[in-house]
N, C-alpha and C positions, 0 to 999 in steps of 0.2 A: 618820724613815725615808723615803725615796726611793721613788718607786712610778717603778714601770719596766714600760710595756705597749709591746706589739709592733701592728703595725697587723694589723687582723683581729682583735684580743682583744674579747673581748666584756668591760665593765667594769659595774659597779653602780653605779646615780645613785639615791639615796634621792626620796623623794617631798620636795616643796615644795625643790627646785632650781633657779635658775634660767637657761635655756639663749640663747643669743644665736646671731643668725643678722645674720652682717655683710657689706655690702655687698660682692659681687664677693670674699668670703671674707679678707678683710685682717688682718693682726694687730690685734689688739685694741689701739683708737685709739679712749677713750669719747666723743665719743655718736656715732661711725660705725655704731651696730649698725641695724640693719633692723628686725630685731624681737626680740620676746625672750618667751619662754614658760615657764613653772614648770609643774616634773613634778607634776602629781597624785599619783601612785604610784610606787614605786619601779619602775624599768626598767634592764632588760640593755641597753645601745647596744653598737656599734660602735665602737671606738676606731680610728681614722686617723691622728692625726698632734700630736706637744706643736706648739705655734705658741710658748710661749715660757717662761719658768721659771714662770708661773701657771695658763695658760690652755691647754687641748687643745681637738682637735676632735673631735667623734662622729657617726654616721651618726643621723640622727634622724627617722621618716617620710620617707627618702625625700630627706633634705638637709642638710648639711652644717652643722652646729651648732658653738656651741664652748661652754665648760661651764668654770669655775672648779677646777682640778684637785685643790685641797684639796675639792671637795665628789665627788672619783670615786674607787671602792676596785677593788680586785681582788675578782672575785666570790668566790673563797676565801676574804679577809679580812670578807669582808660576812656571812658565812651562823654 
C-alpha cells in the first residue's frame, strides 16, 4: 500500500526511529547526513515533503529532518 500525505499532515513515527538531519537538506547521499537522532517515543511530526521513493522530510524540533518512510504511518492507520 502506497501512503500518500500532503504537506501539513501530521504523520506517526513510532519510538526507537531513526531520523537524519542532512547537510543544507540534500537527498539522501549516505554518509552526507549531519546528524541523526532515534525517537524515544512515539511522535506526531509534520510532514513536508517525499525527497524520493524511501525517504521523506518532517518538521522535527524546529528543523527539517528526513525519516525512512517505511517507518512513518498515517495517524489513522497508527491508533
Amino acid at each position: 500500500m502506497m501512503k500518500k500525505f500532503k504537506q501539513g499532515d501530521y504523520v506517526y513515527i513510532p519510538s526507537n526511529v531513526r531520523l537524519f538531519r542532512f547537510e543544507k537538506n540534500k537527498p539522501q547521499h549516505f554518509p552526507d547526513f549531519k546528524e541523526t537522532k532515534t525517537t524515544e517515543e512515539p511522535k506526531h511530526l509534520m510532514f513536508v515533503n517525499k525527497v524520493d521513493d524511501s525517504w521523506i522530510r518532517v518538521f522535527y524540533n524546529g528543523e527539517l529532518w528526513s525519516v525512512n518512510e517505511e517507518n512513518v504511518y498515517e495517524i489513522e492507520e497508527a491508533q
